[in-house]
C-alpha positions in Angstrom: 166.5 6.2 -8.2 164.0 9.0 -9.1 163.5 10.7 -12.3 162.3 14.3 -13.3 158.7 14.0 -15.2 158.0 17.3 -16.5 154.4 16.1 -16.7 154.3 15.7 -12.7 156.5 18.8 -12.2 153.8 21.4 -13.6 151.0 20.2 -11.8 149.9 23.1 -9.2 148.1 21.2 -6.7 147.5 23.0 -3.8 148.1 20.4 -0.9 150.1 21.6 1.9 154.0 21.2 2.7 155.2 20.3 6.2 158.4 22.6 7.6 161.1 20.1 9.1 164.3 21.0 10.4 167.9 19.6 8.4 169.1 16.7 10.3 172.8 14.6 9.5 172.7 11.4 10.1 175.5 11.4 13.1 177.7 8.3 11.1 178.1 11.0 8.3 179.5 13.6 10.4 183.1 13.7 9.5 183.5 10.8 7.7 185.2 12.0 4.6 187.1 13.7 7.0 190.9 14.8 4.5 189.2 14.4 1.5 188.7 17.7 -0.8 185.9 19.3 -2.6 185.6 21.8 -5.5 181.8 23.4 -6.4 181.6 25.4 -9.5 178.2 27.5 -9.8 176.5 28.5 -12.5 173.2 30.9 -12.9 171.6 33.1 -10.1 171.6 34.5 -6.8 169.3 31.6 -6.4 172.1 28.9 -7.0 174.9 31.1 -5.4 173.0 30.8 -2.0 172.1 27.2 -2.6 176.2 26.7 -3.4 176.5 28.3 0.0 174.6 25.5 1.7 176.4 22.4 0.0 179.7 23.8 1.1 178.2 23.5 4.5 177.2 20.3 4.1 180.4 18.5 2.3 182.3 19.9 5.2 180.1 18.8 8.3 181.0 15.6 6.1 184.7 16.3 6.6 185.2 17.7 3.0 187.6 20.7 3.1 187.3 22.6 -0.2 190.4 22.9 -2.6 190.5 25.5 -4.9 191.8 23.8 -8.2 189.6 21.2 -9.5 192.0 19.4 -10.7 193.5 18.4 -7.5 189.8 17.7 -5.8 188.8 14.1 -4.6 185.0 15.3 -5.6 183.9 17.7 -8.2 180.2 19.1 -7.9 178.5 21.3 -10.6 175.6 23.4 -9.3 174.1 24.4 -12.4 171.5 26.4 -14.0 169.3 25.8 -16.8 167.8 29.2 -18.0 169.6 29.9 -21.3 171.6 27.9 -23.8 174.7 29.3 -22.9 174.8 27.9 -19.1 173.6 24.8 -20.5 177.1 24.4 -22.8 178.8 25.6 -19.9 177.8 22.7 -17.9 178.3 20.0 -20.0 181.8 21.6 -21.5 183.4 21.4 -17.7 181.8 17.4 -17.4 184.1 17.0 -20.9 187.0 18.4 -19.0 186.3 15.9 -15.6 185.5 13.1 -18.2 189.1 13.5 -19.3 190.4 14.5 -15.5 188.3 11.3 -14.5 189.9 8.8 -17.1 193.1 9.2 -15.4 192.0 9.3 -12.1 189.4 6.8 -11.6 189.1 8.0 -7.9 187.7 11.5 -8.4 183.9 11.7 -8.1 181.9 14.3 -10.0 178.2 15.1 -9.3 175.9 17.6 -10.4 173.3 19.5 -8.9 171.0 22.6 -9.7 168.2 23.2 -12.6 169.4 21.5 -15.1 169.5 18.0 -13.4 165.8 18.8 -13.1 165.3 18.5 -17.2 164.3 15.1 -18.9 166.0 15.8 -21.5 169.4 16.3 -19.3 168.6 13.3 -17.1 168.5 11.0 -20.3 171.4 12.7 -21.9 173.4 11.7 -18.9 171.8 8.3 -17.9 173.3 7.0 -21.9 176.2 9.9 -22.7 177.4 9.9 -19.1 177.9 6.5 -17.0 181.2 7.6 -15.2 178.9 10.4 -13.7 178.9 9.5 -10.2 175.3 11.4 -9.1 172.9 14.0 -9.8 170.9 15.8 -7.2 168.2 17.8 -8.1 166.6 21.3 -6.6 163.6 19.4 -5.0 166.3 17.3 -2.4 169.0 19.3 -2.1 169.5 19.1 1.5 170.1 15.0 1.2 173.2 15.8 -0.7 175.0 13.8 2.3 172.7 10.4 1.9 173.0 10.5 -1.6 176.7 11.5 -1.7 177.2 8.7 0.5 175.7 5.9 -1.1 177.6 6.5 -4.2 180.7 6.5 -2.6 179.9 3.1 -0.7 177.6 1.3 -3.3 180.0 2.7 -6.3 176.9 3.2 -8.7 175.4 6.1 -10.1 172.9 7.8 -8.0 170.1 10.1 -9.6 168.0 11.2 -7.0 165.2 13.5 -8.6 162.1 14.6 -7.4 159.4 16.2 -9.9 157.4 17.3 -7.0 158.0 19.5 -4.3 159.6 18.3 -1.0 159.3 19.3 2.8 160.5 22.8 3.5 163.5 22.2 4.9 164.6 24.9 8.0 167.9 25.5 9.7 169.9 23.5 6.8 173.7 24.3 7.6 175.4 27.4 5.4 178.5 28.2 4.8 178.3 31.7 3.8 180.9 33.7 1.4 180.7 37.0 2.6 180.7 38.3 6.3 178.8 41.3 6.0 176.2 40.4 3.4 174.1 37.7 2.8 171.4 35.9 0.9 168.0 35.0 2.3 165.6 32.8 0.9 161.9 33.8 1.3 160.3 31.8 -1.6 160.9 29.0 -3.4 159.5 28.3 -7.1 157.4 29.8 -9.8 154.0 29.4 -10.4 153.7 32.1 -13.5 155.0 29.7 -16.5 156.6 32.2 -19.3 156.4 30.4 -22.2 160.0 31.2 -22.8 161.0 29.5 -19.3 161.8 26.3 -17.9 162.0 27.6 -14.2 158.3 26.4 -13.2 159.7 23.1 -13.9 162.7 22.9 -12.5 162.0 25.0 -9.6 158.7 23.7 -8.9 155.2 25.7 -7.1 155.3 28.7 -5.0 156.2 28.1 -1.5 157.0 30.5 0.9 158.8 30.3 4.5 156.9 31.3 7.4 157.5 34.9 8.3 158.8 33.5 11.6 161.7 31.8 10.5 163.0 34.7 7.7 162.7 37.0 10.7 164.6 34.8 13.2 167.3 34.0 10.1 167.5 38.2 9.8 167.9 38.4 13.4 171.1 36.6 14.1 172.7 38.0 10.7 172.2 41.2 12.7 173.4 39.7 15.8 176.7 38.5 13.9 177.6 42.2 12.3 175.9 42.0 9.1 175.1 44.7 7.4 172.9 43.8 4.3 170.4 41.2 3.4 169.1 40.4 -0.6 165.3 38.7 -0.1 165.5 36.0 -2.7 162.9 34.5 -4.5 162.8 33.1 -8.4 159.2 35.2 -8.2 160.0 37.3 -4.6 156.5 39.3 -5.2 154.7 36.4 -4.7 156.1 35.8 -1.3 153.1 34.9 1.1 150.1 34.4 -1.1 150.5 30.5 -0.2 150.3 30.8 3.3 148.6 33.9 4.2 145.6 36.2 3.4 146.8 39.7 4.8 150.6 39.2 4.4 153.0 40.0 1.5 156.3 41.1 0.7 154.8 44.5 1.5 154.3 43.8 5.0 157.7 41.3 5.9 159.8 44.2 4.1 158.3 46.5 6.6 159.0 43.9 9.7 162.7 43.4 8.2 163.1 47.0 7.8 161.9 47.8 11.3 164.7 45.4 12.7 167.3 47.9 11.8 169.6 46.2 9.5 171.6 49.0 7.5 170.7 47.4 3.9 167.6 45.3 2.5 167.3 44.2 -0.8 165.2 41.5 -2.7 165.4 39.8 -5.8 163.4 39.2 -8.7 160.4 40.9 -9.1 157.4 40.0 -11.6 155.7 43.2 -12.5 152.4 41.4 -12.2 152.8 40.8 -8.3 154.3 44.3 -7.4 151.3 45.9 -5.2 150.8 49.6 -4.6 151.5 48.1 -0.7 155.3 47.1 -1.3 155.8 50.5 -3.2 154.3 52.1 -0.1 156.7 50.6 2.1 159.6 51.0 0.1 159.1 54.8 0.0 158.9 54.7 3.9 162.0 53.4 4.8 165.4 54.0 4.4 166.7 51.0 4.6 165.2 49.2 1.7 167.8 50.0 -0.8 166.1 52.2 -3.6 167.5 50.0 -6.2 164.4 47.5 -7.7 165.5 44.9 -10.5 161.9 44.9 -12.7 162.0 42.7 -15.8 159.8 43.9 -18.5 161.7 41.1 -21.4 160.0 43.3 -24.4 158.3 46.2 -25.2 156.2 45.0 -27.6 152.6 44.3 -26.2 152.1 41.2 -28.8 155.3 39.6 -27.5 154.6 40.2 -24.4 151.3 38.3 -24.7 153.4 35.6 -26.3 155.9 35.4 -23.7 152.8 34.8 -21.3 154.0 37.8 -19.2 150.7 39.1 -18.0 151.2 42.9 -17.8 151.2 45.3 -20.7 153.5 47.8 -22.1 151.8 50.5 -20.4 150.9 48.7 -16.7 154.8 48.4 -17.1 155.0 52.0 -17.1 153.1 53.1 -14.8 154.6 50.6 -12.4 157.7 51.7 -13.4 156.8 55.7 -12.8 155.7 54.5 -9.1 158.8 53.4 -8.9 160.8 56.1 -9.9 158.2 58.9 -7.8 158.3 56.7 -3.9 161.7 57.2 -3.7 164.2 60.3 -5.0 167.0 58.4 -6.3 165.6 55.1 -7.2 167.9 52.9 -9.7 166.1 50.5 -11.9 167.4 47.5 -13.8 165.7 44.9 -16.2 165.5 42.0 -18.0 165.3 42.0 -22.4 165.2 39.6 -24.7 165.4 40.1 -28.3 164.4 37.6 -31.4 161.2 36.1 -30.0 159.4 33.9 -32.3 157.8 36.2 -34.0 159.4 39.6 -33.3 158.9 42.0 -36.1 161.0 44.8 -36.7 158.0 47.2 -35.2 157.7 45.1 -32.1 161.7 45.3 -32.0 161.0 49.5 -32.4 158.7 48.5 -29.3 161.2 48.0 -27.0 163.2 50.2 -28.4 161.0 52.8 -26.9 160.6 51.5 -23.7 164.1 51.6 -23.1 164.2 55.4 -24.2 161.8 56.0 -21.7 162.8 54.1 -18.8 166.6 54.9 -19.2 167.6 52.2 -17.5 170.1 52.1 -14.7 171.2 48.5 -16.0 169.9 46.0 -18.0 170.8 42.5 -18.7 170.3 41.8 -22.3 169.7 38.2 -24.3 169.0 36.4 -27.7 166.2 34.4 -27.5 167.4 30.9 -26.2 164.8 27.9 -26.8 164.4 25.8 -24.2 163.5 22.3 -24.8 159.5 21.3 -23.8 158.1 25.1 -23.0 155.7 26.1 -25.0 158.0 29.0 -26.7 160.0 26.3 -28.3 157.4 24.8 -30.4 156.5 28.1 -32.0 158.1 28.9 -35.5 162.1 31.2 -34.8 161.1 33.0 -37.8 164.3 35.5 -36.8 167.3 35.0 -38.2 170.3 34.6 -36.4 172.0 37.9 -37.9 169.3 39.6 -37.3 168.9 38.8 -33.7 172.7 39.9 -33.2 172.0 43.2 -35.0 169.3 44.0 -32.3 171.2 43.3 -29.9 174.0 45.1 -30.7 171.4 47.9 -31.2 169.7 47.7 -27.8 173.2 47.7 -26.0 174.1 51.0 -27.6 171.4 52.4 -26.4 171.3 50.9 -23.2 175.0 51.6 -22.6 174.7 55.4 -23.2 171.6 55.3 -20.5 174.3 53.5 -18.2 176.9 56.4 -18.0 174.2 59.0 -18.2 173.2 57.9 -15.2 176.4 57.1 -13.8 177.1 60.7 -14.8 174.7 62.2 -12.6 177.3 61.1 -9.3 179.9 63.0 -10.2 180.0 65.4 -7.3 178.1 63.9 -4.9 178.8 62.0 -1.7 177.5 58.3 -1.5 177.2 55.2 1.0 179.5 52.5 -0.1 179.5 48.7 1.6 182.8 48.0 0.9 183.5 44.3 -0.5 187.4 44.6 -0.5 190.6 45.7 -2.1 190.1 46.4 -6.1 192.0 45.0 -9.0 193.2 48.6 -9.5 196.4 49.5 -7.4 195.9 51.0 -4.3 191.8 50.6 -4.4 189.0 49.3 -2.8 185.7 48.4 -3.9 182.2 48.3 -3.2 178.6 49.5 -3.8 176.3 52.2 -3.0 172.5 52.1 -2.1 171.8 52.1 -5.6 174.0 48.7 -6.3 176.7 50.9 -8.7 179.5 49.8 -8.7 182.7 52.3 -6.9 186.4 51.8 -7.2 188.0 54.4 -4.3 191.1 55.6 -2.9 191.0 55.4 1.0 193.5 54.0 3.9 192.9 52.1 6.8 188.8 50.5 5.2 187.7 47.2 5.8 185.1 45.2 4.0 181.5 45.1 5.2 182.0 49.0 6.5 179.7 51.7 4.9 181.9 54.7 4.3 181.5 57.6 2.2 182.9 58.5 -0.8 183.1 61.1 -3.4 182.4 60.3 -6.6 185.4 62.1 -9.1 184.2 60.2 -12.1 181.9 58.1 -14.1 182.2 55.2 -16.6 179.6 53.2 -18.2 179.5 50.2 -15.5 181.4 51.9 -12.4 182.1 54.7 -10.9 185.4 56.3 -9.1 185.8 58.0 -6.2 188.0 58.8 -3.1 187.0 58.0 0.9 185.0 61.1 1.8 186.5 62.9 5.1 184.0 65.4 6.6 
């Protein structure tokens, strides 16, 4: 049994990591071979992707997934620990299993993710949450199958949690949702500690893959038809500065990019690592989607200084304006947070501002959510709860009128859509253009993961309607 230690978890030490390929035990293959699965995931890209890989895994196992959880021999949450809210989540499904597992004393239930890298989660469970049959945390993910299977033979509860970064593991199996699209991990980890965030801890250091194997990954997802890839990294700016002294995102974008692959995207940025380089290369080609998700979390410089965010106000901006001038129609989304400890009503008017200015193309808004040992939680919530609900209210009409605005300017114009699949809406399909908004359309005879044109006819706040373009 191993146990997170936030204490060993934000150490930085700089000793190097060895790269070793995923290897199954060969008794494991297929030895659950009729029994079901069901994986509910929580949080980001991040854990989507990583949800991608344990599918792979239970079922080199023998595990065929089943879509109600109900019905499931084993239940895995893959959670996600960055706000309160996901939190609640989490522990409100284990309620439901507790109750599921009470009549059926057969079903396993394990978790997974960030939050079964917090102390305060590990304990909660170890004395709240005996019947939980094993937690996995982000450190070991890939020996999912030996700890799986020791809690199935040994029937004890198996917590297997490393506080300090593992081998990179390569060429773990994946199991991936869409045919046409797909996540790529770059970088793992987060070396910038917001004092608002428990991601250092739970994701661990920096650590990049080596150029070699993203490339060879992006290769055969060209070789087998697909047409976009999102570059994923808790801190995807950082990408290289680990391993190499004269290569970046900047310069693997440019390598991706030359390989031809209709789409590229990459997610998140920090401000404080996006280089004039990257901007540089994203202006030269056309297949980096001109579509850049740039958190700024407040427009208050005091806040931002409290936040431990390491840019300014107005390096924001002018990052921001580099953005908007490399490429002619670039979309940019963001980050906020509202009711900081400490957030006046000027620093409030702050970001307020910002958001005038930068007219965002999306944003995804938040109350402040304490999170247990970062530094942010020890300082005084001297905003009330009403009044953090008022801002936000505030910020999303303003933020909601930018939305159709710019959704607005469309109307006419002929875009690229990557289509994902029939819509809701009778008669529709869906998908997204270069500049990730959303398009319902009427067409005949599409089929997901094509890029067709359509005219956009009309706008909404988070979508946009259109019909398949026929020159």
């Amino acid at each position: 049994m191993h146990l997170p230690d936030y204490k060993e978890a934000k150490k930085r030490e700089n000793t190097p990591y060895q790269t070793r390929d995923y290897q199954l035990k060969q008794n494991l293959r297929d030895k659950y071979q009729g029994k079901s699965y069901f994986l509910k995931t929580y949080g980001c890209q991040m854990n989507e992707h990583d949800s991608e890989n344990i599918k792979a895994m239970l079922e080199e196992l023998g595990f065929h997934e089943q879509e109600d959880y109900r019905k499931a021999d084993l239940v895995m949450l893959n959670t996600c620990s960055i706000r309160e809210n996901a939190h609640n989540k989490a522990f409100g499904m284990l309620g439901r299993l507790k109750n599921l597992k009470e009549k059926n004393p057969n079903l396993f239930v394990g978790i997974c993710g960030c939050m079964a890298q917090e102390e305060g989660v590990i304990e909660k469970i170890t004395s709240n949450y005996p019947w939980l049959n094993f937690v996995l945390g982000t450190h070991n993910l890939c020996d999912l199958p030996n700890v799986l299977d020791r809690a199935f033979t040994e029937n004890k509860q198996e917590i297997e949690v490393y506080s300090k970064e593992l081998d990179m593991i390569e060429n773990a199996p994946v199991l991936r949702d869409k045919s046409y699209k797909a996540y790529v991990n770059i970088i793992y980890g987060c070396n910038k500690f917001c004092t608002y965030c428990i991601v250092p801890y739970t994701r661990g250091r920096e650590r990049s893959r080596k150029k070699e194997d993203i490339l060879k990954e992006v290769k055969e997802l060209i070789q087998k038809g697909y047409q976009e890839v999102t570059l994923l990294g808790q801190n995807v700016n950082a990408y290289g500065k680990d391993l190499y002294d004269d290569y970046g995102l900047g310069e693997l974008l440019e390598d991706i990019a030359k390989l031809k692959i209709p789409r590229i995207r990459f997610v998140t940025s920090h401000p404080w690592d996006f280089t004039d380089s990257m901007i540089k290369v994203i202006g030269k080609y056309e297949n980096i989607m001109p579509s850049i998700h740039l958190p700024v979390q407040s427009g208050s410089n005091s806040i931002l200084k409290k936040m431990g965010r390491r840019y300014t106000k107005e390096s924001y901006l002018c990052l921001f304006d580099k953005l908007k001038k490399c490429r002619k129609h670039m979309a940019i989304s963001t980050d906020i947070i509202v009711g900081f400890p400490g957030e006046s009503e000027k620093d409030f008017q702050d970001t307020l501002d910002l958001v005038k200015y930068c007219k965002f193309d999306n944003a995804f808004t938040f109350i402040y959510s304490p999170r247990e040992n970062t530094p942010a939680a020890k300082l005084k919530d001297d905003v009330s709860k009403e009044e953090k609900e008022q801002r936000l209210y505030q910020l999303n009409e303003i933020v909601n009128q930018y939305f159709l605005e710019n959704n607005q300017k469309h109307i006419g114009k002929v875009e690229k859509v990557l289509v994902e699949g029939k819509s809701q809406k009778k008669e529709m399909y869906f998908g997204y253009t270069e500049e990730n908004k959303l398009v319902n359309f009427h067409g005949k005879n599409v089929a997901a993961g094509e890029i067709v044109k359509v005219k956009i006819l009309e706008a909404k706040t988070w979508s946009l309607d259109g019909e398949l373009y026929e020159s």
